[in-house]
N, C-alpha and C positions, 0 to 999 in steps of 0.2 A: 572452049573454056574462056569467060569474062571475067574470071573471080582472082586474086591476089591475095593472100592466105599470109596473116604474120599472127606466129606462135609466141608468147610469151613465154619462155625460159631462163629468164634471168634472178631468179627468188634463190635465197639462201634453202628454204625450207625449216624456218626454225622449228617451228613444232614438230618432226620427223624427228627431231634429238638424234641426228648423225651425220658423221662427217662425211657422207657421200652426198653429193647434190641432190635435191629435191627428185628431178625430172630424169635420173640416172635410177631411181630404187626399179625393183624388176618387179613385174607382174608377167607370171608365165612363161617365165625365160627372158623377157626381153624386157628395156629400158619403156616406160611409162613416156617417154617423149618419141620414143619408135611407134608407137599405135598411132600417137597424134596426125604423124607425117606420113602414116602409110595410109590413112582413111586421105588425109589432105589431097595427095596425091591422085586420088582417082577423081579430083573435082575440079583440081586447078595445077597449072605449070608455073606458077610464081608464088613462089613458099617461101617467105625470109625467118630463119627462127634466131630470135631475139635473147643473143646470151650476157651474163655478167658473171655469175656466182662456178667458180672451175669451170670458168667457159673452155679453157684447153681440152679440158675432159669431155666437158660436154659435145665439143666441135670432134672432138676423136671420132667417139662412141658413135654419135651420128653417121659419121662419113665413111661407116664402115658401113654402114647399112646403106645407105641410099646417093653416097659421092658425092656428083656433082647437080644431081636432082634440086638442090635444097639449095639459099643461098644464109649466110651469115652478117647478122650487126651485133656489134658490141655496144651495148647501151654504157650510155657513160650516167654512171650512178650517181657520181659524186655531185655533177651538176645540175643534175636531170633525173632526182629519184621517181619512183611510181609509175603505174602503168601507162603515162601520158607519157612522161619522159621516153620510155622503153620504144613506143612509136615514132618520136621524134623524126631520126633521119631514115623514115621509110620512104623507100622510091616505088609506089607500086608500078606496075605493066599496064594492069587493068583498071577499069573506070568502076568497078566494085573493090570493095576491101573488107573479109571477114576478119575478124580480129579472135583466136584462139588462146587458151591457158594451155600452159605446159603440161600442168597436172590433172588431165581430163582425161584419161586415156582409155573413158567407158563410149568415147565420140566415135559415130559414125555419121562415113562419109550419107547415107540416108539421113541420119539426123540432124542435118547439114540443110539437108533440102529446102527449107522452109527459109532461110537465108538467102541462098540461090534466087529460087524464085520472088519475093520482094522486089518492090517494085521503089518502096520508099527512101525518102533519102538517108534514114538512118532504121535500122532492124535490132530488136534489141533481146533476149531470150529472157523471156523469169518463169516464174515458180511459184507455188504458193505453200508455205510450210506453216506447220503445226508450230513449232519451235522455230523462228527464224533468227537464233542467235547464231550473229559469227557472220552473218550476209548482209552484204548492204541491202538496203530496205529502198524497193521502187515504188515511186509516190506518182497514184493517177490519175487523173482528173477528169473533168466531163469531156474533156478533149481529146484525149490521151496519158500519156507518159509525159509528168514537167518537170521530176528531175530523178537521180536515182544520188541518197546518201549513205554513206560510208558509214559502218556501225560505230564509228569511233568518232564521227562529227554529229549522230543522231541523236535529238533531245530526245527525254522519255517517250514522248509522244510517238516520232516516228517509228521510237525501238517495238513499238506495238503492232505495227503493218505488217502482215504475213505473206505477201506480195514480197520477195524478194528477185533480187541479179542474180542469173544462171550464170553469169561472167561472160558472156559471148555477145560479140555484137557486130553488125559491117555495117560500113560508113560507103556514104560515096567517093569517090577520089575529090569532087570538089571540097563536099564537107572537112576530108583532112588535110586540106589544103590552106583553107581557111581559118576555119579551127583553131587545131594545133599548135600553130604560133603565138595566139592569145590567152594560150592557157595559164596560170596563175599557180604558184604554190601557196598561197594564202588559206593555210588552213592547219588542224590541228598537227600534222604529220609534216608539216613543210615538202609535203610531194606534189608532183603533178599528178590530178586523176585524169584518165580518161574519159571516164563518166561525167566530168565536167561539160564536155563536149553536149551531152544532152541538153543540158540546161544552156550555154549557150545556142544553138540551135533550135531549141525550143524558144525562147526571146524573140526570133527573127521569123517565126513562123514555118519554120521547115516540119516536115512530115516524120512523126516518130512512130514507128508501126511496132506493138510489143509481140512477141514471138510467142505464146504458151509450148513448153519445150517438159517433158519428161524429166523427172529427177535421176534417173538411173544412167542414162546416158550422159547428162551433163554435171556427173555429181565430181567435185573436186575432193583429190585426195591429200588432204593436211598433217593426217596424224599416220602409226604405225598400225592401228586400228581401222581408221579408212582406206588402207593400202590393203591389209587383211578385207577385210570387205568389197574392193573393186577385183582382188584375186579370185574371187566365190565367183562373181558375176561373168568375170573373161573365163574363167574354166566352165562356165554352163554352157558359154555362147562356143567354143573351142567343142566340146562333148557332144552338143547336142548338132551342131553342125556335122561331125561326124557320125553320129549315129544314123544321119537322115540319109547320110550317104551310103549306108549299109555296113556298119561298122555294128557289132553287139558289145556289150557292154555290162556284164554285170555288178550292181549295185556302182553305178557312174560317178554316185556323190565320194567313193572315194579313191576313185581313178584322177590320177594329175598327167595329165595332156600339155606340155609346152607348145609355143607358138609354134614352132619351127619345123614341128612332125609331121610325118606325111602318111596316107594311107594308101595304097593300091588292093585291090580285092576287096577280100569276106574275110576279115579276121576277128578274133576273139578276143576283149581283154577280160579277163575276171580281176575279182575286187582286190585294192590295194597296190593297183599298177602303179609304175612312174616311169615317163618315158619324156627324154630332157635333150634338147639340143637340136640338129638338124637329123633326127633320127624317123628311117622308113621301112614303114612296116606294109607287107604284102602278105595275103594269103596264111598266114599264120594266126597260131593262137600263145596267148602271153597269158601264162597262168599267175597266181595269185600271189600277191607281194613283189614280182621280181621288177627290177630297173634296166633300165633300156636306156643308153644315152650315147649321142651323136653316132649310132652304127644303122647297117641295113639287115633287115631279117626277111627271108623270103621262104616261103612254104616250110617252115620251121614251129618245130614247138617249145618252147621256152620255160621252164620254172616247173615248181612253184618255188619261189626265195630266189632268183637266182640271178646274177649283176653281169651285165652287159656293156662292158665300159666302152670310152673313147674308139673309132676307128676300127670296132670291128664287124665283119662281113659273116652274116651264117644262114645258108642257104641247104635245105634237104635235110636239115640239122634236127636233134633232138637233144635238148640241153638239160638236164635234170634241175633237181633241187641241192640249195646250195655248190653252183659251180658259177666260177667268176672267169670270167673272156675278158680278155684286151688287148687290142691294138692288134688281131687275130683275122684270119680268115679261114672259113669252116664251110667245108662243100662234101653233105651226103655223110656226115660223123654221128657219132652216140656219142656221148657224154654224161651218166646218167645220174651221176652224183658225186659231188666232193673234191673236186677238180679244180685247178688254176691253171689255166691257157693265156699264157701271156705272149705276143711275139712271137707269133705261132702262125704256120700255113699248113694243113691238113686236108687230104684229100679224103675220097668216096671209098666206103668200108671200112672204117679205122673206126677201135671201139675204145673209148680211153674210161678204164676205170677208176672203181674209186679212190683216190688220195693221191691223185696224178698229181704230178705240178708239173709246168717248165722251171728251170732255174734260171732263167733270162738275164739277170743283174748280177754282177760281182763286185758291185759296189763303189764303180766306175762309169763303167758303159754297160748298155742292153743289147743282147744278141737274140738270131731267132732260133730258133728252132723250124724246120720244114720236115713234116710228117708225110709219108706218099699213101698208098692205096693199102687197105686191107689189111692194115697194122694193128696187132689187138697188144695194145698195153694193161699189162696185169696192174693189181690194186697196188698201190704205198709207191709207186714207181716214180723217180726224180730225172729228168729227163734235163742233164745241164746243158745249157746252151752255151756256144754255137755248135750247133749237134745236126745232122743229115740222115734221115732214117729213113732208108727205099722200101720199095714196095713188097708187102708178104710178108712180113717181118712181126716174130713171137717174142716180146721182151715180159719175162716173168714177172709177178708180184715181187715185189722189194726188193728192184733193182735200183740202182744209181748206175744211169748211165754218164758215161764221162767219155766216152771213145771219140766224140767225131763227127763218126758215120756207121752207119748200121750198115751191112748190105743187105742186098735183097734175096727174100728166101731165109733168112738166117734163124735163128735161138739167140737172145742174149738172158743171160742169168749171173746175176752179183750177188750172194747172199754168203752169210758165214755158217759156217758149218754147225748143228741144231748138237747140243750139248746135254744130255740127260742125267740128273743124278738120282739113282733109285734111291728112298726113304727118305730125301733130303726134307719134306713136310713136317716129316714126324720129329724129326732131329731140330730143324730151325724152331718149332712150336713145343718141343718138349712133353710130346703127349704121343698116345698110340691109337 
């Protein structure tokens, strides 16, 4: 690796109209500045990301993802606004320097490639748009690339060039060496551009190689509608990767696939899945609507409607429609309908009917409940925790258990005695 990787991160995000930082909104589960740094990562070992705007937050969220992989500047705004400024005190490693936006997070380390390879002293990315409002406009001539202006410093004239900045570009190490120090905030923003660096450079005869670069990869996310729109594109590339892997999938456009999931085997999602967090699905099928998040499901079948919360384990499992798991562990059970398993461990032949619940909470702390082997709990049954229930064990339809411990082998039945009043119909209604 030759390359030296500084991400700009340090934007408020005004047009996003919200108080979380630009480069923190999620696509796919995870933070829009996490795709940056994970494509980064497989091209270069010198990644500095460039924060200002909740840089605490931003520096968090990062380090929990990737540590010490990554290293951190605080651009000082107030002396040094704009994406020149932000470069300022870069130390690179390497004698190339790609320069990234935070908010790109459609980039891959492949669509990278054409940077890498460059040979020139300065690599610059554009595009040519139908509508090129909102991008700065590159202007270029028989020779090359001789300058790239800012839509906000562009006369009419240049607003008309459909040649625009992808935003990306790598400099040599001398170039920012150079450079950088004689940059100028003389202009309409009082910032320092980057893009200045072109045009100096270009003066002195240096070599500008323009990069033709795909819009879908390097398309920047500004609004709450182009964060909607880079979402469609990472769940295709998320979908369609897994489908190739032997994953089926029906009607995938409305399957939602997080970053963070994993697939083992030949499993099934039918349409209207959502499966969110570090959740791994083996050899199973996840029928229609149900939610899957942060648990493992293995040779199991799931749904249809049916929620899979945080933390839990279900394996040989058959999980009906409408039952809700969490924070659970399930080996070789039925659960066919209408059920809450909360804080629950359940062994192999246990058939929990319908309108089970654990009572796990008292409105303080959460207890578990532990189910053993071949336990058939009848329908409407409240099983309060912390409750011990061994193996072999008959607990009736509409019971409340409160005991404990079941033992094994047993009958438990709790119900109140069935009350009849002959003609009471005819009497309450006053008719015959």
């Amino acid at each position: 690796m030759n390359l030296s990787i500084v991400i700009l991160a340090a934007g408020k995000g005004s047009r996003m109209k919200s108080n979380t930082a630009k480069v923190l909104h999620p696509i796919s589960g995870k933070e829009m500045l996490y795709f940056i740094i994970k494509e980064s990562l497989k091209i270069s070992n010198d990644i500095t990301v460039v924060i200002h705007h909740q840089k605490e937050a931003v520096q968090e969220a990062m380090m929990k993802h990737f540590g010490n992989k990554i290293n951190f500047l605080v651009q000082d705004a107030d002396n040094f606004p704009g994406t020149g400024g932000a470069v300022m005190g870069i130390r690179p490693q390497h004698e190339k320097v790609l320069v990234l936006n935070g908010d790109m997070p459609l980039i891959t380390a492949q669509a990278l490639k054409g940077f890498e390879d460059s040979k020139a002293d300065i690599t610059m990315s554009i595009f040519d748009l139908e509508d090129s409002s909102g991008y700065g406009r590159v202007i270029i001539g028989d020779s090359g690339v001789e300058r790239i202006v800012e839509e906000k410093d562009a006369s009419d004239e240049e607003k008309k060039v459909s040649t625009v900045n992808a935003g990306i570009y790598s400099f040599s190490k001398a170039v920012i060496q150079k450079y950088l120090p004689l940059l100028s905030n003389d202009n309409a923003q009082a910032e320092y551009y980057l893009t200045d660096l072109i045009s100096m450079a270009k003066k002195d005869g240096l070599e500008i190689e323009p990069l033709l670069v795909d819009e879908e990869h390097f398309k920047g996310v500004n609004s709450k509608f182009d964060l909607a729109t880079a979402e469609e594109i990472m769940q295709g590339r998320i979908k369609e990767a897994w489908m190739k892997s032997g994953i089926s999938m029906q009607l995938p456009s409305t399957i939602y696939i997080e970053e963070g999931v994993t697939f083992n085997g030949e499993s099934i999602l039918e349409n209207g899945v959502r499966l969110c967090g570090n959740t791994l699905i083996e050899d199973s099928h996840i029928k229609s609507g149900s939610v899957i998040e942060d648990s493992i499901i293995k040779n199991s079948d799931i749904g249809p409607l049916a929620h899979i919360r945080p933390h839990s384990h279900i394996q040989d499992t058959h999980i009906g429609n409408f039952v809700e798991v969490k924070k659970s562990t399930l080996k070789g059970v039925k659960a066919g309908h209408l059920a809450y398993l909360g804080d629950s461990q359940i062994e192999e032949g246990t058939n929990v009917g319908a309108g089970v619940i654990t009572c796990n909470y008292d409105g303080k702390a959460k207890y578990q409940t532990i189910i053993g082997k071949n336990v058939f709990i009848g329908s409407d049954t409240q099983l309060v925790a912390p409750l011990i229930i061994e193996d072999d064990v008959i607990i009736a339809a509409g019971t409340t258990v409160t005991a404990g411990k079941l033992e094994k082998g047993s009958l438990s039945v709790s119900r109140a005695p069935l009350k009849s009043v002959a003609g009471f119909y005819y009497k309450f209604f006053g008719k015959k």
